[in-house]
N, C-alpha and C positions, 0 to 999 in steps of 0.2 A: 502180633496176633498169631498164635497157632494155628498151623494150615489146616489141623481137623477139627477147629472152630469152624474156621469159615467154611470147609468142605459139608459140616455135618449142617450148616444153615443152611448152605446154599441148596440141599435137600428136601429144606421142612416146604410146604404150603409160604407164600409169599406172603401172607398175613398171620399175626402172632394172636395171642391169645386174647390180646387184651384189641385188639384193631388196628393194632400198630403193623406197619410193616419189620419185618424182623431185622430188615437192614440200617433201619432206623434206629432200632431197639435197641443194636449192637452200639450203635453210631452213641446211642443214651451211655450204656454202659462206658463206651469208651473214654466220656466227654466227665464222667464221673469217678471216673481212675483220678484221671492228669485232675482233678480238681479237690480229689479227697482219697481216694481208696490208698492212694500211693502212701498215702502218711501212717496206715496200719504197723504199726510200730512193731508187734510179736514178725513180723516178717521181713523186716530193713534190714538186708544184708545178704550171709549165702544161703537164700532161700529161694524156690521158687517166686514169679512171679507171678502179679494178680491173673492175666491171662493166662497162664500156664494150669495157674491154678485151677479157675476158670473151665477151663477144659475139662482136667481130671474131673471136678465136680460132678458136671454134667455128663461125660460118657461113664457114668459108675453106675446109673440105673438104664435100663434096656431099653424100657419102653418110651418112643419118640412122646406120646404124650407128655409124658412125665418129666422126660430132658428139657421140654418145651416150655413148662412151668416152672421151672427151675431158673431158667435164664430169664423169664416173665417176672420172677420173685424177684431177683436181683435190686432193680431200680428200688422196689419201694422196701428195700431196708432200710431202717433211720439209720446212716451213719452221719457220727457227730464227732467233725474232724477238729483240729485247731485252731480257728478261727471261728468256729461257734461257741467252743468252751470259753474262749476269751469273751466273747460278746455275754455267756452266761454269766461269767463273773462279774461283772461290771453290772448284769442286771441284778443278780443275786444282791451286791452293795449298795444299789441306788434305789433300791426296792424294799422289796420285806426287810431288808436289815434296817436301811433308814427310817422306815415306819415305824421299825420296832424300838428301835432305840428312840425314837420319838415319844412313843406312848412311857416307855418305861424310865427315859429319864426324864418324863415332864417337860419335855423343850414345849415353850411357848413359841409358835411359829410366827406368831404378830409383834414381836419381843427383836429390835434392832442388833441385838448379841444372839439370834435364833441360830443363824448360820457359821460362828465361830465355836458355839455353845455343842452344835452336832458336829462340827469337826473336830473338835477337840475328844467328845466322845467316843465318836467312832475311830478316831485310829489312836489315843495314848489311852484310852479306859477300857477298851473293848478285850478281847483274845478271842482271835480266829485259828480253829481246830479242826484239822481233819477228823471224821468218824473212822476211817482203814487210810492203809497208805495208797490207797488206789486213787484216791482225791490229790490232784497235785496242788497243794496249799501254795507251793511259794510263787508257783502261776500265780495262783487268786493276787496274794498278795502285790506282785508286782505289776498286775494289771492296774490294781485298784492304788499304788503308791503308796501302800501301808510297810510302815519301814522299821516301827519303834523294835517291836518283840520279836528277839530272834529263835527263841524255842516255839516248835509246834506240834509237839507229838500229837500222834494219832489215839483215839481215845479209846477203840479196840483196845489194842498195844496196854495203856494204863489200866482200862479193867481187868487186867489180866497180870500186868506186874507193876502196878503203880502206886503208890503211896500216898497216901487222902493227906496226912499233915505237910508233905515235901509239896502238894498242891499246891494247899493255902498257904504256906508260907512265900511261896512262888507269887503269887497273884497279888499278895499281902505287898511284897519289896517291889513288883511290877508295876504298884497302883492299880491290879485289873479289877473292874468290880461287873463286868458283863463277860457272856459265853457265847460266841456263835461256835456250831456241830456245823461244819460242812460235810457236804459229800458227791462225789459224780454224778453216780446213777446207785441208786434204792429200788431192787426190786420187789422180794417181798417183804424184806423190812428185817430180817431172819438179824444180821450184823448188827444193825442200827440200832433195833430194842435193845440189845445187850449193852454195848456202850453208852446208850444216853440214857439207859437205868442208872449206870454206874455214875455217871454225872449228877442226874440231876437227885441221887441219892447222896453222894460225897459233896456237894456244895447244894443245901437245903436253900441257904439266901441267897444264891447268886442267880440272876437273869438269866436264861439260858435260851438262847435263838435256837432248832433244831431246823436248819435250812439247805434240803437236797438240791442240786441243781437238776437233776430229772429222777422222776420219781414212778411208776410205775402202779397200778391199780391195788394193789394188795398191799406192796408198798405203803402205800398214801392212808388204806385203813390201819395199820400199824401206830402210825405218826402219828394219824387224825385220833386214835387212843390213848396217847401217851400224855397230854396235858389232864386229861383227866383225874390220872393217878397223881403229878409231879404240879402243887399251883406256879411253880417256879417255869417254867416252863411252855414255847410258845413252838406249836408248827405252822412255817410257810416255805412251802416248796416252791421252785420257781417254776418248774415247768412241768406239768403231772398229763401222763398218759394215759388217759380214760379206754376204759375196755371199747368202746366204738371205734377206736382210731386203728390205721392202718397198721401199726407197730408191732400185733399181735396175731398168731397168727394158730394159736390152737382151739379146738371145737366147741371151747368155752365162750367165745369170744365173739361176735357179732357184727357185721360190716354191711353197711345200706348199699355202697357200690356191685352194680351185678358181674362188672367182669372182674375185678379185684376178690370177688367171692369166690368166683371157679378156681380162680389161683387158688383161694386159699384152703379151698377144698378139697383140690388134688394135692396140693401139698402137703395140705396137714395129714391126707392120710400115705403120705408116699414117708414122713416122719414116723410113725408106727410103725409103717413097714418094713424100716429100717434099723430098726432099735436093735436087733439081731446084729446087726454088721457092726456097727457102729458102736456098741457095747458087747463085745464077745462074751467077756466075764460077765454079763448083767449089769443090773445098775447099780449105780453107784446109790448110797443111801438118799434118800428123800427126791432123789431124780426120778423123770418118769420119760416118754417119749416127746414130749415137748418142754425138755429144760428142768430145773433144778425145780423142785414142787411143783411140775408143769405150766409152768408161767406161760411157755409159747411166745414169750417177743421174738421181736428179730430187731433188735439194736446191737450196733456194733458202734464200739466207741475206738479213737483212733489210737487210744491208748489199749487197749483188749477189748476181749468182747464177754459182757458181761454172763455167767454160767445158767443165768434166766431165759436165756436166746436159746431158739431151738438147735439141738443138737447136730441139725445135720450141718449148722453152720460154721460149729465153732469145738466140735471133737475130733480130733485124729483118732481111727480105730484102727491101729497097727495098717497090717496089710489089707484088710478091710474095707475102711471109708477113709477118703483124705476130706479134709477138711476143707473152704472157700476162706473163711478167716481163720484162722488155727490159734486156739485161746491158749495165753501163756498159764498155765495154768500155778497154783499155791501148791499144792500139793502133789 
């Protein structure tokens, strides 16, 4: 822990924003490192670390209010380390996929061959695809012991330089005659519509699952649109983040908790007031001060953090602003 952590706490008022004592709150933080933060992959290696980090964040704005809330916001980030993605996959397979496959191959569930009949389905007729390479498929897969098919490109990727007959001929010699679209996290849906156009427009007959494992409010209207257009075509996310929930945190967004409000109060406007630093050149297209179409999450996943999270979390601005999780960024 950096000395001008503890020095600039052992400063503030004894109690923190939310009624916690601050020593406690640190005590939260710390106990959320060793348990998750550590596993932030964009920074394993010769990088600062998470309290190092930690520090710079917070002594970058002046005002003790606003350091105060900063370290307040901390805890209720959703970060979703390695051992929840795995627990997601496993729900994603035993879940919506297994429903799905249910309804669409007619498994008779009162039928003594029910249970060999969805196994057989699900792991030699199926094809499990990422939608970007940010979904790590072959986790899913070896969670769930699916072994047969060893191609899985990303369907990004093929809308963009992939060949609709090299498909079906593929799926043809594979036996595949279903599609699940995976994906991490889905926020506004901006990627996702793009590739599972392209899907469920190149393969008209085929089944097609469209199943995020966290999905985000705008996101989730995206999706929730897409069987409309496509009858081939089914959305069920596994885990959807409703604009009431903690996750989010710009003035769009709504929260019934009264001291999780003042955070997000001061924070979302200390994000505005930051957009200057933290963007010198200005914004990048479609961004605004809370994130990429101003989403406003604050999800950090342990694999990056997704460009829908607010900015002050996850942008390095040169000399500027350092960043708390520093996004590997595409481009």
């Amino acid at each position: 822990m950096p000395d001008e952590l503890d020095s600039r706490i052992e400063r503030w008022d004894r109690t923190a924003l939310t009624g916690t004592p601050y020593a406690d709150l640190l005590r939260l933080v710390e106990y959320l490192h060793d348990k998750r933060y550590y596993q932030y992959l964009p920074t394993v290696g010769p990088f600062p670390g998470f309290f190092e980090r930690l520090s710079q964040w917070i002594a970058q704005v002046d005002s003790p209010l606003m350091q105060k809330a900063l370290l307040n916001l901390v805890p209720y980030i959703l970060f979703v380390g390695q051992e929840e993605f795995a627990l997601l996959y496993r729900a994603a397979f035993r879940g919506p996929i297994t429903r799905w496959l249910c309804s669409v191959a007619n498994v008779d569930l009162e039928s003594p061959d029910a249970s060999q009949l969805i196994s057989t389905e699900l792991l030699e007729h199926t094809w499990y695809c990422p939608i970007t390479d940010s979904m790590n498929i072959n986790a899913f897969h070896h969670v769930n012991r699916i072994e047969r098919v060893q191609a899985r490109p990303d369907w990004a990727s093929l809308a963009r330089f992939g060949n609709k007959d090299k498909i079906h001929e593929f799926m043809q010699k594979k036996g595949l005659s279903r599609l699940v679209l995976l994906e991490d996290f889905v926020g506004t849906g901006t990627q996702m519509r793009k590739a599972v156009e392209f899907a469920a427009t190149q393969l008209p007959d085929v089944p097609i699952l469209l199943c995020p494992l966290i999905v985000a409010d705008k996101g989730n209207s995206v999706g929730n649109s897409l069987p409309s257009k496509y009858s081939n075509l089914l959305f069920k996310p596994v885990f959807t983040l409703r604009s009431h929930h903690g996750a989010f945190i710009s003035p769009h967004h709504k929260d019934q908790r009264a001291q999780w409000h003042r955070i997000l109060r001061i924070v979302g406007n200390l994000s505005a007031r930051l957009a200057d630093r933290i963007f010198p050149q200005g914004f990048p297209p479609d961004w605004g001060p809370w994130g990429y179409k101003d989403s406003g999450t604050i999800v950090v996943m342990y694999s990056n953090t997704p460009n829908n999270s607010v900015p002050m979390l996850h942008v390095d601005g040169g000399d500027h602003w350092t960043a708390l999780f520093p996004r590997s960024k595409r481009v």
